[in-house]
C-alpha positions as CSV (number, residue, x, y, z in Angstrom):
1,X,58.7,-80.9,-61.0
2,X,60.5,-81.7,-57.4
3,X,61.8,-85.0,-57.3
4,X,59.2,-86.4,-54.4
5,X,56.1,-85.3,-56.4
6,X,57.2,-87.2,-59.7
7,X,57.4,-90.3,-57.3
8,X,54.3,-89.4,-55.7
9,X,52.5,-89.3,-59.3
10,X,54.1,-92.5,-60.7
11,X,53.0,-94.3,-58.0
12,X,49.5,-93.3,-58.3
13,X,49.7,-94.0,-62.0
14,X,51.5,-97.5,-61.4
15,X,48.5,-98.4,-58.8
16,X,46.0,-97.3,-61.7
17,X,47.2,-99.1,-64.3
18,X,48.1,-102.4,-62.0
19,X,43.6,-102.0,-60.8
20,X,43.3,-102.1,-64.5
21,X,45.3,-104.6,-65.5
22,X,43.5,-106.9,-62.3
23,X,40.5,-106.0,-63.6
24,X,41.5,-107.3,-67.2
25,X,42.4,-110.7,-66.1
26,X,39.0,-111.2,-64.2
27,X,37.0,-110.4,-66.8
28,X,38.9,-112.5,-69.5
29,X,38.5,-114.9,-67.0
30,X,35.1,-114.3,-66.2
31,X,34.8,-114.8,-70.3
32,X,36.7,-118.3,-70.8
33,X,34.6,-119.8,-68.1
34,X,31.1,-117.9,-69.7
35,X,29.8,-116.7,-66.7
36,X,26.6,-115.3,-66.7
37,X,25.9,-112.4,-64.6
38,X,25.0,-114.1,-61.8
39,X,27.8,-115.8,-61.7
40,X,30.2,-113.6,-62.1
41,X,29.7,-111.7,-58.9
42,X,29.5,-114.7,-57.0
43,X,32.7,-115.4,-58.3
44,X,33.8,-111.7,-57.0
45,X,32.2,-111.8,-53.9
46,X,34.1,-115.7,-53.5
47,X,37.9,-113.6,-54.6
48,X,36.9,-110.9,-52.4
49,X,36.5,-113.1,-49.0
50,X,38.9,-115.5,-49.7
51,X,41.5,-112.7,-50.2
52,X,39.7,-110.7,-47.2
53,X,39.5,-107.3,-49.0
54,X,37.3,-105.0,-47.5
55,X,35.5,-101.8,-49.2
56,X,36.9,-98.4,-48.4
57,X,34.4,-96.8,-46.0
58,X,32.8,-93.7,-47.5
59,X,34.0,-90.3,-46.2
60,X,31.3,-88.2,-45.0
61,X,32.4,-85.0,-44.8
62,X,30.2,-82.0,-43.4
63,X,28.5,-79.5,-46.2
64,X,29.4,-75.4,-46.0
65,X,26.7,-73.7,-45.4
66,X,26.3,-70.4,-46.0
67,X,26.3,-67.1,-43.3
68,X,23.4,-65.9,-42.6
69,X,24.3,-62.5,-43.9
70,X,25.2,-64.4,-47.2
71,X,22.1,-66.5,-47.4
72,X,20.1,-62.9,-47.2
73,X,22.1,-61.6,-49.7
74,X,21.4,-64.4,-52.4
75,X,17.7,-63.9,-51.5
76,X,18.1,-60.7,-51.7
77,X,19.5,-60.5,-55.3
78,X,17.0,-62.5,-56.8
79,X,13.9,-60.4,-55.4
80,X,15.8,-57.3,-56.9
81,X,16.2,-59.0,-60.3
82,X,12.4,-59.2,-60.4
83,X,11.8,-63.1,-61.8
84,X,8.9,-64.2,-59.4
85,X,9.0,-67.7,-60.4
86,X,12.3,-68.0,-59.3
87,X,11.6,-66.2,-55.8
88,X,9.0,-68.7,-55.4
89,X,11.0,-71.8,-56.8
90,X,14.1,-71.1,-54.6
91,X,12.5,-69.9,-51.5
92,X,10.1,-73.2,-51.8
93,X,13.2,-75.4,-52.2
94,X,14.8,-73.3,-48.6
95,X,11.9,-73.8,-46.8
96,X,10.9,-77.4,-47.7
97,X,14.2,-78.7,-47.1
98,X,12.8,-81.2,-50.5
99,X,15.5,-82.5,-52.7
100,X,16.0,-80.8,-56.6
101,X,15.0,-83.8,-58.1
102,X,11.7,-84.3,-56.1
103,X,11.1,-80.1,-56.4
104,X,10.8,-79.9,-60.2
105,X,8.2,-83.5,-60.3
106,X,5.8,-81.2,-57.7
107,X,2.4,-81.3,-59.8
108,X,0.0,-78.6,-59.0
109,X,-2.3,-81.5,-57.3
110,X,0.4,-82.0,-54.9
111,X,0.0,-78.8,-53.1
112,X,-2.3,-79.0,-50.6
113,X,-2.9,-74.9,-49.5
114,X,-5.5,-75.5,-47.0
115,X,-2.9,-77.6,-44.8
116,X,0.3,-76.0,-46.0
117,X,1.8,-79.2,-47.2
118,X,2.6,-80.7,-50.5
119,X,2.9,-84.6,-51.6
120,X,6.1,-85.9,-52.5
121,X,5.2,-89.0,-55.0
122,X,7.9,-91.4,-55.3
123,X,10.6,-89.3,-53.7
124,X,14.7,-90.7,-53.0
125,X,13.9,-94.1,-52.0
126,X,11.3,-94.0,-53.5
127,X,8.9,-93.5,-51.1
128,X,5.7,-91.3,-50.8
129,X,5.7,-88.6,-48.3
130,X,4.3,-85.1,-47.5
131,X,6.1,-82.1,-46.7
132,X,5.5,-78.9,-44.9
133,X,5.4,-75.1,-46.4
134,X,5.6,-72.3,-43.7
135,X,1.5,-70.7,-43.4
136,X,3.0,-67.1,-44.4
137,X,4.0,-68.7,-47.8
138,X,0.2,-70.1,-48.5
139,X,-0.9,-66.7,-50.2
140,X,2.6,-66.6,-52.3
141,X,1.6,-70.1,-53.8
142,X,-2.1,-69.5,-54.2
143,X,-0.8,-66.3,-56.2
144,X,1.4,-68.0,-58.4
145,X,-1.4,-70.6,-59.2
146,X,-3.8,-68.1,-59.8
147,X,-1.3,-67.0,-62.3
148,X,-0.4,-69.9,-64.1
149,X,-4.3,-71.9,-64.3
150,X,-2.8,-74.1,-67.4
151,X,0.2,-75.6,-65.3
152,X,0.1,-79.3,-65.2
153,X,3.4,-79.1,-62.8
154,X,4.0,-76.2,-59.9
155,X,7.4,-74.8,-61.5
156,X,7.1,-74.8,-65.3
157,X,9.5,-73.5,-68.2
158,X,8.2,-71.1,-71.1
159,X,8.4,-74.2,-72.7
160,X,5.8,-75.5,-70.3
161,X,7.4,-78.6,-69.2
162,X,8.3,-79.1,-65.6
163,X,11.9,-77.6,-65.1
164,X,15.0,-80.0,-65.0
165,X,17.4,-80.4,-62.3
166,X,20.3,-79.0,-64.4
167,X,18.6,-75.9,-65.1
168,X,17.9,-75.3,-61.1
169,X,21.3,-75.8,-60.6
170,X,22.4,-72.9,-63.2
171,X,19.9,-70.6,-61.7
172,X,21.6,-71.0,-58.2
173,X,24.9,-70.3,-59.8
174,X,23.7,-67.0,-61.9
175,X,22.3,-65.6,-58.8
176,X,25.3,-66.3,-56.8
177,X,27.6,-64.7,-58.8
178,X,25.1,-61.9,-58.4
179,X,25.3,-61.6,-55.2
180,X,28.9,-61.6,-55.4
181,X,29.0,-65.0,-52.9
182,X,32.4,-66.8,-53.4
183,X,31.2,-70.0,-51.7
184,X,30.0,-72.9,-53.5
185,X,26.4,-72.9,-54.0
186,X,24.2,-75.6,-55.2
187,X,20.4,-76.5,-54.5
188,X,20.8,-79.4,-52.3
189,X,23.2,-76.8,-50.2
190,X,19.5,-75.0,-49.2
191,X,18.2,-78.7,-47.7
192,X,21.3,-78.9,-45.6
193,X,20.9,-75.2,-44.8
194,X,17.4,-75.5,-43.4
195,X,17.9,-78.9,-42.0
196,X,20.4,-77.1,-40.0
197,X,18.6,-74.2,-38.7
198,X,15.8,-76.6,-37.4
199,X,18.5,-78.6,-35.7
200,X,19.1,-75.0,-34.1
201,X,15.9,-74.4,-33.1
202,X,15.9,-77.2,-31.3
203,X,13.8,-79.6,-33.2
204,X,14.0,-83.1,-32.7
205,X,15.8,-86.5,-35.2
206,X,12.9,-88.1,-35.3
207,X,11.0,-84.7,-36.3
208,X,14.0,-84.1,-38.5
209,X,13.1,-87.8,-40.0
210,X,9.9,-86.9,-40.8
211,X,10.0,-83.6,-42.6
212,X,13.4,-84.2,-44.7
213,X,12.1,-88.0,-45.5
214,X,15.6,-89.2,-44.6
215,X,15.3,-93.2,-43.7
216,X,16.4,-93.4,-40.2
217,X,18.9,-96.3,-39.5
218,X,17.3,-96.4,-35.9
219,X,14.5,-99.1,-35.5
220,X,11.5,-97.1,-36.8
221,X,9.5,-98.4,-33.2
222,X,10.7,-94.6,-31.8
223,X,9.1,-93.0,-34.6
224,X,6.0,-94.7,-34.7
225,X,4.0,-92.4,-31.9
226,X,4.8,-88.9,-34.6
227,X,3.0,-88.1,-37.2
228,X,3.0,-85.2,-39.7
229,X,0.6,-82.9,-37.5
230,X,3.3,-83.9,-34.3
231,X,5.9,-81.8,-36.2
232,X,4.2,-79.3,-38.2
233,X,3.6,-76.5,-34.7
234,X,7.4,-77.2,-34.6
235,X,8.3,-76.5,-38.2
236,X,5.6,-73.1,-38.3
237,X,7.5,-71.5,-34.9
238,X,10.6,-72.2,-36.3
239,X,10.2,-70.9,-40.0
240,X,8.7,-67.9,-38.7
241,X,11.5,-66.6,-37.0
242,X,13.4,-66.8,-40.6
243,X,14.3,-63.4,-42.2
244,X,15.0,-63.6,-46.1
């Protein structure tokens, strides 16, 4: 191994093990004095402020989204491969723009056909909220309800249970390897994908707000003159111009 990356990695071991050994002699501390919960982050936060350490801002670094040419192709490959459920799921997760874990808690009384919109309950937050479905995709759904009368949730396993977000996330990858795609793939990839194309097409933040349920760090005053029904003429145009 060259001679600077031996240093490099001893340093990053000697500024592990010097954390842990800090963090050692707090909580033997922390133990001597019997602090209580409570009291032991106040006596953290005290350390911290008298010592003026700040927290390590969060990168936020931007997601890879897919070419269009690719996305086709993974759409593609899973209508050829004939599982309909899957079509649906994956195509409803694209759409939506809903997180995996609020996707597979969707209960058939959540789906409202009529206004092509479905009820989040208790989504990242949690908070309630309703989300939109493109109109070409309200005979798809009332076919696959049709054909499952006995579901309890929209997406359900031969075992009949709702599915789990682990088991979304291996379909993604079998149908990516499919379709040969060497990028990484993973469900939430899709929210950021469509969240995207709206941006494109020219929609709004606080539209953007309102259909991916993000909480806006903006004083929520702008957003109080939109509703659902604001955005949803938006959303259709946009979703209609979509070719997967």
């Amino acid at each position: 191994m060259p001679r600077k990356a031996q240093n490099r990695d001893h340093f990053v071991t000697a500024n592990k093990n010097a954390k842990s050994d800090a963090v050692a002699v707090i909580v033997r501390a922390a133990r001597r004095a019997r602090l209580d919960y409570p009291g032991f982050l106040y006596a953290c936060q005290e350390a911290r402020r008298k010592l003026k350490l700040t927290r390590r801002k969060r990168e936020h670094k931007l997601p890879h989204l897919l070419p269009a040419s690719a996305l086709k192709r993974f759409f593609q490959v899973i209508q050829n491969c004939g599982d309909v459920q899957h079509e649906i799921l994956l195509k409803l997760l694209f759409y939506t723009a809903v997180r995996v874990q609020e996707l597979v808690r969707i209960r058939i009384d959540d789906v409202d056909l009529e206004q092509c919109r479905i009820f989040i309950q208790q989504g990242k937050g949690p908070k309630d909220r309703y989300i939109l479905f493109p109109a070409s995709f309200r005979l798809v759904l009332r076919s696959h309800l049709k054909s499952h009368p006995e579901n309890r949730y929209l997406f359900e396993t031969t075992r009949c249970g709702p599915f789990t977000t682990r088991r979304i996330q291996q379909i993604v990858q079998s149908y990516r390897a499919r379709a040969n795609i060497t990028q990484p793939v993973h469900p939430h990839l899709f929210r950021h994908q469509m969240l995207t194309y709206l941006t494109a097409q020219g929609l709004s933040d606080a539209q953007l707000q309102l259909i991916s349920g993000h909480a806006s760090k903006k004083s929520p005053e702008i957003y109080q003159h939109l509703s659902l029904e604001a955005v949803e003429d938006a959303y259709q145009a946009a979703v209609r111009a979509l070719e997967i």
